[in-house]
C-alpha positions in Angstrom: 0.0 0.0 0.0 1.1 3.6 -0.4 2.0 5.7 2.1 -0.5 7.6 3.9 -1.8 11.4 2.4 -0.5 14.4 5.0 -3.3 15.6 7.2 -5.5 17.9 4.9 -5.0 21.9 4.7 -6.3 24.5 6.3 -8.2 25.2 2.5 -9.4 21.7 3.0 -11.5 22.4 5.8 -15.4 22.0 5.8 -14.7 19.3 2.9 -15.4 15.7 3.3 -11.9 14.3 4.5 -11.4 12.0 1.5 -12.8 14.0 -0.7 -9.8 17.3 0.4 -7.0 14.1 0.7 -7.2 12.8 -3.4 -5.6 15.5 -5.3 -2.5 14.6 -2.9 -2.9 11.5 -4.8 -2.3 13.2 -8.5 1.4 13.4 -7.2 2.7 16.6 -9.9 -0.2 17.1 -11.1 -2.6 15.5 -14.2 -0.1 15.9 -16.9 -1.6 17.3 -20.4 -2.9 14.6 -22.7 -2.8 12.8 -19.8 -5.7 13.6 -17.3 -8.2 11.0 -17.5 -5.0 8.0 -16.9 -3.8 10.3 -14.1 -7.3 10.6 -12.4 -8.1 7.0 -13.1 -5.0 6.1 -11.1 -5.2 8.3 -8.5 -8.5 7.2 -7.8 -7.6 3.7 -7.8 -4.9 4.1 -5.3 -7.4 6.2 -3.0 -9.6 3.1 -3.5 -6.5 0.5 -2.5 -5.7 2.8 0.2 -9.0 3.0 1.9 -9.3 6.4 1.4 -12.5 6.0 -1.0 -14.1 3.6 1.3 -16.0 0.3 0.3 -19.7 2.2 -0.7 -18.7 5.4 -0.6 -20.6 7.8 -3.6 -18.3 8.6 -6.4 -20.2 12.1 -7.7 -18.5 13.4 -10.7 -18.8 17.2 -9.3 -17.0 16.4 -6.1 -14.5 14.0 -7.8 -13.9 17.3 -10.7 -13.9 19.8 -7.7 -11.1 17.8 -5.2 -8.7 16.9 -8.6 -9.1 20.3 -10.3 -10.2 18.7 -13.4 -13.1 19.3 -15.9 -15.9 16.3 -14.8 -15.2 14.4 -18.5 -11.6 12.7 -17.2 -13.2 11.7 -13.9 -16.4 10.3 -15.6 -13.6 8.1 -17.8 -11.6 7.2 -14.9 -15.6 5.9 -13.8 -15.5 3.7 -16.4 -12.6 2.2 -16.3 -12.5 1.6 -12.5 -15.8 0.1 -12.9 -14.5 -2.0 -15.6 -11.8 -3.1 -12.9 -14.6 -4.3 -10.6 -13.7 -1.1 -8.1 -16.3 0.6 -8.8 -20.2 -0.4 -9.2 -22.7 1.8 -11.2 -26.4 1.9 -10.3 -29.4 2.7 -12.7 -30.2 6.3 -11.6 -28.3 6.6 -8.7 -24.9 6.9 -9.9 -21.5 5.4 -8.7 -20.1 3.9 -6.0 -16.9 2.2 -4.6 -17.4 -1.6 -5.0 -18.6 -3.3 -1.4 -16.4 -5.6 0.2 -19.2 -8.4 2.0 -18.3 -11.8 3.3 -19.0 -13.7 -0.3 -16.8 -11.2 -1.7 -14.1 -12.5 0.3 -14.7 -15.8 0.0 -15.4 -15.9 -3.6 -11.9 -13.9 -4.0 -10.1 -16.8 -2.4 -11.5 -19.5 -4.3 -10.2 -17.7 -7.4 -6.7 -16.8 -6.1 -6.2 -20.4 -4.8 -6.8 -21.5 -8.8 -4.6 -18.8 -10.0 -2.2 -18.8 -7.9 -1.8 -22.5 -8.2 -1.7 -22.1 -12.3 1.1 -19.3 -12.1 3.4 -21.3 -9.6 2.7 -24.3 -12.1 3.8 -22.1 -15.2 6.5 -20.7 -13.1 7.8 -24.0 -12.4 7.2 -25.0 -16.0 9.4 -22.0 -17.5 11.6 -21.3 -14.4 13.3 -18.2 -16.0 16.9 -17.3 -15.4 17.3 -15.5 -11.7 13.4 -16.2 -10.8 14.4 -18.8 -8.0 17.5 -15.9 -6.7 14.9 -13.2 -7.4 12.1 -14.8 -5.2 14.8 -16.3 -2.2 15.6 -12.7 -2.1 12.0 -11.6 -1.4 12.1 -14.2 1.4 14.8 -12.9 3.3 13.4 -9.4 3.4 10.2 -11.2 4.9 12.6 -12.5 7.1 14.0 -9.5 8.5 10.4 -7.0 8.5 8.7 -10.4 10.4 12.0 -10.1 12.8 11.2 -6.2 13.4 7.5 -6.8 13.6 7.0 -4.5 10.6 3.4 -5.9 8.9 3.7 -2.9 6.6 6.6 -4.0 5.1 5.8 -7.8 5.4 2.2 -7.2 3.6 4.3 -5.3 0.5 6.6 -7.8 0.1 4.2 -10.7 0.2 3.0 -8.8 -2.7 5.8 -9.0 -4.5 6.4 -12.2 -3.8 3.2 -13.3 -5.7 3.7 -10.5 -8.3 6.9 -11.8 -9.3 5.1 -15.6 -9.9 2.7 -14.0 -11.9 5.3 -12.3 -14.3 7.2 -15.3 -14.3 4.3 -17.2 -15.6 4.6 -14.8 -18.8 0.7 -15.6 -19.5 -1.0 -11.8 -20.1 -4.2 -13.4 -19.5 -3.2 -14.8 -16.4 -0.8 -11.4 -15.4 -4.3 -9.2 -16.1 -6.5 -11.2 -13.8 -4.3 -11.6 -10.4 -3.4 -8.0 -11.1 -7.6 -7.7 -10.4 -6.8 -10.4 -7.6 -4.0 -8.2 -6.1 -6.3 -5.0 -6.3 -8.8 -6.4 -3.9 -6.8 -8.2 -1.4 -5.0 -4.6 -0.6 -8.7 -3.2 -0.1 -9.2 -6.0 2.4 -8.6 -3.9 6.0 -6.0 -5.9 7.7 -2.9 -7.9 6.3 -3.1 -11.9 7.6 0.7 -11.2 8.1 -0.6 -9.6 11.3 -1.7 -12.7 12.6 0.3 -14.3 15.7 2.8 -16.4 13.8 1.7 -16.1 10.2 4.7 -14.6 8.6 7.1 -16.9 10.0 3.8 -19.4 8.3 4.0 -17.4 5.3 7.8 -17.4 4.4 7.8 -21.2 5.0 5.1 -21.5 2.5 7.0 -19.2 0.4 9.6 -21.5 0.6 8.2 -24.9 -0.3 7.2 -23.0 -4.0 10.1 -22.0 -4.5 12.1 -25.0 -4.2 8.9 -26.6 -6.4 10.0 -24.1 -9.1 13.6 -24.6 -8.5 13.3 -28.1 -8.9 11.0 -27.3 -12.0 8.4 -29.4 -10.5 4.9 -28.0 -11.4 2.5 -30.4 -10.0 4.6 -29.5 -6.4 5.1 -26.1 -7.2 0.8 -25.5 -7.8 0.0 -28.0 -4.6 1.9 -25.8 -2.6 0.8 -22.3 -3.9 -2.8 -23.5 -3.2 -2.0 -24.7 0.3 -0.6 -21.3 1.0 -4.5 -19.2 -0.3 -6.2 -21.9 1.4 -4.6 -21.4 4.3 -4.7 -17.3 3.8 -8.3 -17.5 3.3 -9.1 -19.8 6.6 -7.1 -16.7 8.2 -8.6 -14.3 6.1 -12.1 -15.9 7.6 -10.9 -15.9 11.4 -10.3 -12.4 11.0 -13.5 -11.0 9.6 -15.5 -13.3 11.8 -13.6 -12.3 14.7 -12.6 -16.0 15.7 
């Protein structure tokens, strides 16, 4: 996740606090010939963040008004985030961010666990040169943010970690729809690595795929990577039913 927008300004004030925190989300600024892919991303990030929470009412005007931008980019950037299932439009009502319910979740990780499974398999399969350096490397970072308790750093690199399968899988079918997958697990509110004992879990889980791709073993390698969702999503569950 990105790091946190500064508090709001004092010309901020009487503004809905989301609303006054995007445009700190346009970075330098929508860039000409540019705007609507600069206010799609922004948006998506506020999204990701939490900033646009789950339900929250996506009016054009406000959405123009907090990015200084005419209301036709931010009704493209509608689209598109729509399109990217982060957005849902109603007949007559307009837009909102995309809920987040219990079937969402669940649904999510019966999905991941498939694709997850098929891009450790294809890793495996292809094993490109400095994939199996490249991923130990992730693991020893996890290593040292789970030894300073840092579930920031942990949650990112976990990311990567999965991010890195994907590319290596080299399928653009496959790389566009766990890049969908990765946009809603960084919505979900809290990272499983902050679970007693789950990133020490994790990296061990980590581990047996990677030694699957190593020894380019794909029935192993896509065992494992479905072990490790199925047992994110039973944590996944303990957490949003309180258990």
């Amino acid at each position: 996740m990105s790091s946190a927008p500064e508090p709001t300004s004092p010309e901020d004030q009487g503004r809905p606090a989301s609303l006054a925190t995007l445009k700190r989300y346009l970075g330098d600024g929508a860039v000409r010939g540019r705007t609507t892919e600069v206010v799609t991303d922004a948006m998506r990030e506020a999204i990701l963040d939490g900033v646009l929470a789950p339900s929250t009412w996506l009016r054009e005007d406000e959405l123009a008004s907090a990015f200084e931008v005419s209301r036709t980019p931010v009704r493209e950037a509608l689209r598109r985030l729509a399109d990217e299932g982060l957005a849902v439009k109603t007949a007559h009502h307009g837009t909102v961010v995309a809920p987040l319910s219990l079937e969402d979740v669940l649904a999510l990780y019966v999905v991941r666990e498939n694709l997850e499974g098929l891009a450790a398999r294809l890793a495996a399969t292809r094993c490109p040169a400095g994939l199996v350096e490249s991923l130990d490397e992730i693991g020893e970072q996890m290593r040292a943010s789970a030894d300073a308790g840092n579930v920031d750093d942990l949650a990112r690199q976990n990311l990567s970690f999965h991010r890195a399968l994907r590319e290596a899988a080299a399928n653009t079918y496959l790389d566009r729809f766990l890049g969908q997958v990765e946009h809603a697990v960084r919505r979900l509110p809290v990272s499983t690595m902050a679970q007693p004992g789950r990133a020490c879990q994790a990296i061990e889980e980590h581990d047996a795929i990677v030694r699957a791709i190593e020894a380019r073993d794909p029935d192993r390698a896509e065992s494992a990577a479905a072990e490790h969702m199925r047992r994110a999503r039973e944590i996944r569950l303990s957490i949003l039913l309180g258990t």
